[in-house]
N, C-alpha and C positions, 0 to 999 in steps of 0.2 A: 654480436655487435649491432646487428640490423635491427635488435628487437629491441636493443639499448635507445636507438638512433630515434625509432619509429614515438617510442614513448616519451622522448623529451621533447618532440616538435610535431606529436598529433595533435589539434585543436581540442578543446576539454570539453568530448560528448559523447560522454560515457558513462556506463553503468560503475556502482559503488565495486563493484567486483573488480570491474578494468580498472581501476584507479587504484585501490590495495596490490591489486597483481602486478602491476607496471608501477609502481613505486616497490615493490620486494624486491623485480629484478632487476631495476636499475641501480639498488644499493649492493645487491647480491654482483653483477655485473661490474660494476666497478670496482666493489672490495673485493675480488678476484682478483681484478687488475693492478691493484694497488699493491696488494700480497704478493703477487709473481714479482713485482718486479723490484719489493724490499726486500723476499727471499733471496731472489737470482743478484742480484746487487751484493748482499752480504755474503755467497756463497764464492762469487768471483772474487771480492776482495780477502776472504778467508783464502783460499787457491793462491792470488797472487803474493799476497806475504805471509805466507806461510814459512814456519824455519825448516830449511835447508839442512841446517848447519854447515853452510858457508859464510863467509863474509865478502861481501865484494869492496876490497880495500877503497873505492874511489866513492862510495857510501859515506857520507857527515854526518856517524848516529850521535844523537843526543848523548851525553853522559847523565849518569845517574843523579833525578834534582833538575834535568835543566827540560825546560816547555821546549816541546817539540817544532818546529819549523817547515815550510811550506805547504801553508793552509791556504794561499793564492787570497790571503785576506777575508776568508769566509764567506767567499763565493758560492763556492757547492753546498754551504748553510744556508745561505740567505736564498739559493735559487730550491731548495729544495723545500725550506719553511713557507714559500713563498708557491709554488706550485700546490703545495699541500692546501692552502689558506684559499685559494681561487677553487681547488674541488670543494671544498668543506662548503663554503658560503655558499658557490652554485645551488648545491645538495639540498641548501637548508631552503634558498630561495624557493628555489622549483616546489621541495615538498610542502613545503608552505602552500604554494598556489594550487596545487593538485586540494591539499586540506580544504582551504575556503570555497575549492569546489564543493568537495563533498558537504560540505555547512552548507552553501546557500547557489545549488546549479543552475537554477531559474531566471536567476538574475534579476530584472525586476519584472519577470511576470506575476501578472494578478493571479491575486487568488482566487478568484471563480475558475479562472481557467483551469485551475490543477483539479487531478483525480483528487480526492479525499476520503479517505477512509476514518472515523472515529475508532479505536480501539480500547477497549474497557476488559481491567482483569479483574476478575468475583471469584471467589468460592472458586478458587482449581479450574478455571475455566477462561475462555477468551470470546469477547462479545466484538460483534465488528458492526458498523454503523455505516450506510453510505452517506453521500452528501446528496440525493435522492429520497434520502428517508426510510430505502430497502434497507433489514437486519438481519443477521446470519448469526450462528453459534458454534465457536470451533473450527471451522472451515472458511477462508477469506479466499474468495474467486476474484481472480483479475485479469485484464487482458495481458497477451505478449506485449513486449515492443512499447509498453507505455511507464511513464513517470507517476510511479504511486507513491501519493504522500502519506505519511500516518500520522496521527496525533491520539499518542496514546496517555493515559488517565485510570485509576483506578478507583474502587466501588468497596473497598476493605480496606485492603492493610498491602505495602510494598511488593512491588512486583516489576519485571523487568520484562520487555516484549522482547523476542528475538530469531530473529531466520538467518540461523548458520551461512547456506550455502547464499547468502544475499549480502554477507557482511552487514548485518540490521543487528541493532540493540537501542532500544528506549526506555528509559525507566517510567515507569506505568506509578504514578504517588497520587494518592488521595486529596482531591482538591488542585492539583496540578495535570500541568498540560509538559508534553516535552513531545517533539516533532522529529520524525525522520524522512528517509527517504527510500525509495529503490526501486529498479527496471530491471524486468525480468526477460531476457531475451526470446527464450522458447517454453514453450507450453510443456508442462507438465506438471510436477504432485514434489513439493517442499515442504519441511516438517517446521513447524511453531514450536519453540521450548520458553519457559521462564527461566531466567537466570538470575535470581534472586528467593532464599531462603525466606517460604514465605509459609511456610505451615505444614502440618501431614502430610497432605499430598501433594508438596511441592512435586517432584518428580513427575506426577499424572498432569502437571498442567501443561497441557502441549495439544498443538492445533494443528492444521491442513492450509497449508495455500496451495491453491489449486487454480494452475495459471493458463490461460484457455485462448485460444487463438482468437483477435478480435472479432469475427461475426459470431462465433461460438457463447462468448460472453455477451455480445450486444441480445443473443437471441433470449439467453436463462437471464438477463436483465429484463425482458421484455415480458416473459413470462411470470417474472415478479411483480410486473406494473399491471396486472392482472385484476379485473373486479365481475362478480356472478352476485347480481341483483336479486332477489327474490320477491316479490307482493304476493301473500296471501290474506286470506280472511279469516274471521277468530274459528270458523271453523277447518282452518287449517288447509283449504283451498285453493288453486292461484285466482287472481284477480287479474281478468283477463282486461277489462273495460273501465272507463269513466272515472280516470285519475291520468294524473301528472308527476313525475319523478324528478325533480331539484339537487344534483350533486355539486358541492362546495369542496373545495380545498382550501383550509385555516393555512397551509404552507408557499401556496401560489394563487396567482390570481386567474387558478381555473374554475371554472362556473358553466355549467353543463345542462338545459332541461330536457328531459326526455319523456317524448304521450307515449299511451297504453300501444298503440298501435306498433311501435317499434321492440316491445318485449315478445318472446314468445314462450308463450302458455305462462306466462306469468315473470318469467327469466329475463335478465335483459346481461347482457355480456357486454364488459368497457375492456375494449384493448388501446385505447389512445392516451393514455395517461402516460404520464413523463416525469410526475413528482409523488410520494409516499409520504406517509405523516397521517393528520389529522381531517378526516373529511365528514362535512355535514349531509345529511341525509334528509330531506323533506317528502314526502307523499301527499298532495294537496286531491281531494276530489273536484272531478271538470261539472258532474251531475246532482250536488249533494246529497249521496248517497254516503258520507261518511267522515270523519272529524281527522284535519288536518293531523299528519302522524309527523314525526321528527325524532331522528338516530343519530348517535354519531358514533367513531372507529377509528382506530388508529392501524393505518397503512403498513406495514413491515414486510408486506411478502404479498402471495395472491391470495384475494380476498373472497371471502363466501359469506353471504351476510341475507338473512329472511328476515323482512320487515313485514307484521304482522299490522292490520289496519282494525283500529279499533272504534267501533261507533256503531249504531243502533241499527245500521243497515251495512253495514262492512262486510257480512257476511250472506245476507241477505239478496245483495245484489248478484254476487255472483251466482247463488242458488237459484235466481227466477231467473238468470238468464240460462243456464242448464236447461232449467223446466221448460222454458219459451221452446230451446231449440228442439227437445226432446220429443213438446207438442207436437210441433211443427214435425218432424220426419212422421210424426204416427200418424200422422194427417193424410200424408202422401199414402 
């Protein structure tokens, strides 16, 4: 009864799980209640007129043909169609309101706020997209404790996204969008199924959520926002001097220059980055020693990227400054 009690009047801030589970037992809880006390009701009235086979002369039974008498005016009808009417309606209200939880829990939070997750099924497989630009395959990493949204879409033919122990199903259709939700309380490893007949390997199409304690995630997030710069010259050397490095992001408005003097041995390492997607690459020379260079890449994960500078002394430069130093030590 406490757990009956607790779930009609906890405030609605729950996971998709708590809300299926606390609407099971509150129907299970009652229709228990209801059951005992139709049984035990019909059981006592079977006991009390039951035949004897006596008569108790001072008894006015009906004869045969005639409508029976004292029904106290269909009291006991009208109080018991009437209690029945007040659980039903309750029942429908309440799960009603638990439902348009689970449609729309946010209420009117914006949507920048919410986690987001893209999900895309192809080819017996599940593509997951952040709203960062980061992409994964088969495997969707999330923090505990938070409200992941999904908006899943499909890249073929019919498919249905689904995490059993999260209560989660979305149908994944080509050209459409359809949105879910779920909070996963504790860290650990849930299995991705498709539930939707979708071709030979329907059965193999099944993924990993892999759900990680918030600094845990923030960290393998952080590690995705990752970039390893490389300048060499056409002879495949690093370019240590006498250039400037211009990074752009087409997705935000970061814009970044970085001199020679901040790479080392030609390397230059970006761990400050906060958005993935499409980034512009420049290499300008500060000594014209060599023909503006220009790249671009697309962000999904940590990035390794040799920008190779092309021009009449690109390579040239680097090699007399070798030689210079080289001199120079033979000198001494």
């Amino acid at each position: 009864m406490n757990t009956i009690y607790s779930a009609l009047t906890t405030p609605l801030q729950q996971t998709r799980v708590d809300v299926f589970q606390e609407i099971f037992l509150v129907f299970l809880g009652l229709g228990t209640i209801v059951g005992v006390v139709v049984v035990a009701y019909t059981l006592y009235n079977a006991y009390k007129y039951r035949d004897t086979g006596e008569t108790d002369t001072d008894e006015n039974l009906p004869s045969v043909g005639e409508l029976p008498t004292g029904g106290k005016g269909g009291k006991k009808l009208f109080l018991s169609f009437g209690i029945s009417a007040i659980i039903v309606i309750s029942l429908v209200i309440w799960t009603y309101g638990m439902l348009l939880y689970v449609e729309s829990p946010d209420g009117a939070q914006q949507a920048e706020e919410r986690f987001e997750v893209e999900v895309t099924g192809q080819s017996f497989a599940w593509y997951f997209e952040y709203s960062n630009g980061i992409e994964s395959v088969s495997t969707l990493r999330v923090p505990a404790d938070e409200r992941i949204w999904i908006r899943t879409t499909s890249g073929d033919v019919w498919h249905t996204f689904g995490i059993p122990e999260q209560r989660v199903k979305a149908d994944a259709i080509p050209g459409e969008y359809d949105e879910t939700w779920f909070e996963a309380e504790e860290p650990g490893t849930q299995t991705i199924r498709c539930y939707e007949l979708c071709g030979e390997f329907h059965t193999q199409m099944t993924g990993t959520v892999e759900i990680m304690e918030p600094e845990a995630f923030e960290e393998w997030m952080n590690n995705q926002l990752t970039m390893s710069l490389t300048v060499q010259g056409a002879n495949e050397t690093p370019v240590t001097e006498g250039y400037e490095l211009t990074l752009v992001s087409q997705e935000s408005d970061f814009e970044q220059t970085y001199s020679a003097n901040e790479f080392e041995n030609g390397t230059l390492e970006i761990t400050d980055l906060e958005q993935g997607g499409q980034y512009n690459v420049t290499v300008t020379s500060t000594d014209g020693q060599f023909e503006e260079t220009t790249t671009q890449f697309d962000m999904t994960g940590p990035v390794s990227e040799t920008i190779t500078l092309e021009g009449v002394n690109a390579s040239e430069s680097n090699t007399n400054g070798n030689e210079t130093q080289s001199n120079g030590g033979g000198g001494n």
